[in-house]
C-alpha positions in Angstrom: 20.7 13.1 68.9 19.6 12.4 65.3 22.2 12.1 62.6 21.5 11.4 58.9 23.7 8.9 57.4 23.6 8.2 53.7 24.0 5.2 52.3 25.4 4.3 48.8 24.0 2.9 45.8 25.8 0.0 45.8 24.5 -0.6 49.1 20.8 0.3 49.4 19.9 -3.1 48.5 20.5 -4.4 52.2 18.7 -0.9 53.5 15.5 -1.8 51.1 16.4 0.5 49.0 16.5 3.9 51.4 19.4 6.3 50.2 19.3 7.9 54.0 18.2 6.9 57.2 18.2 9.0 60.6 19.9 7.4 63.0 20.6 8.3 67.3 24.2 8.3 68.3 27.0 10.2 69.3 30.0 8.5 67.3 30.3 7.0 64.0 30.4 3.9 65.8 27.0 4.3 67.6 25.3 4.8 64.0 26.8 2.0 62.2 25.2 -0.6 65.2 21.9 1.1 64.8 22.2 0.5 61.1 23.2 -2.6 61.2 20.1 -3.3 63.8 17.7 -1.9 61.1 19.3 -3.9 58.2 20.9 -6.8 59.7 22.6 -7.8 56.1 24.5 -4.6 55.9 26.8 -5.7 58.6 29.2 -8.0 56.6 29.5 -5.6 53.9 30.7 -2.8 56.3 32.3 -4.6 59.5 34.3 -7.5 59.4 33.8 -10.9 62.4 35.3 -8.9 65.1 32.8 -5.1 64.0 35.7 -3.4 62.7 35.3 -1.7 59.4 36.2 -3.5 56.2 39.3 -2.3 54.6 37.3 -1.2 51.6 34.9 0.8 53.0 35.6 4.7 54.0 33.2 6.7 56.4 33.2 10.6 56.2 31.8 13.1 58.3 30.9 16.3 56.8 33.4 15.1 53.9 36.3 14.5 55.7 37.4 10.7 56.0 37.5 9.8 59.3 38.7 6.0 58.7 42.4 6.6 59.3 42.0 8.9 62.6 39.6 8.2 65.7 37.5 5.9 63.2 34.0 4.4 65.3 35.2 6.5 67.7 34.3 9.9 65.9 32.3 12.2 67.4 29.0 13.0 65.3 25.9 15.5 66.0 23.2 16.5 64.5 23.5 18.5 61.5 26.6 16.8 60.6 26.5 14.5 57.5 27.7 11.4 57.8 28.2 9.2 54.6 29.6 5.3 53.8 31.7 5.2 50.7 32.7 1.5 49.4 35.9 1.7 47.5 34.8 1.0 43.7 37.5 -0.9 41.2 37.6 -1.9 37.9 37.5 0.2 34.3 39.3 -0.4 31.1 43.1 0.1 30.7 42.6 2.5 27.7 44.2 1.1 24.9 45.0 4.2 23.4 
């Protein structure tokens, strides 16, 4: 089954410059290694030495994040959208 995933700014860089890509796969897992086997530099930024996602980056499906509850293992279909969020920091303090 096809799933659009849709990848950030701050990412599209390592997914020459696509803000989408259809992907096969049945769990948020399965799309992530078929990303990551169509951009091979995405991989560090999203998945850490032993492929499990980096702290700083959230995954939702149909806008729910799914980081904190069955994670890779989520279940996704077609018609579902599927979306990688890198945490962003920084800003001013305000000084007034």
């Amino acid at each position: 089954m096809t799933v659009k995933l849709s990848i950030p700014a701050a990412l599209r860089g390592f997914a020459d410059g696509r803000a989408q890509v259809e992907l096969e796969g049945a769990t948020l897992g399965d799309l992530l290694d078929g990303l990551v086997g169509l951009h091979p530099d995405m991989g560090p930024h999203l998945l850490d030495e032993n492929g499990a996602p980096r702290g700083y980056v959230n995954f939702f499906v149909d806008g729910k994040n799914v980081k904190g509850g069955l994670g890779l293992g989520t279940p996704v279909g077609p018609g579902q959208s599927v979306a990688l969020v890198p945490a962003i920091a920084g800003g001013s303090r305000g000084d007034g």
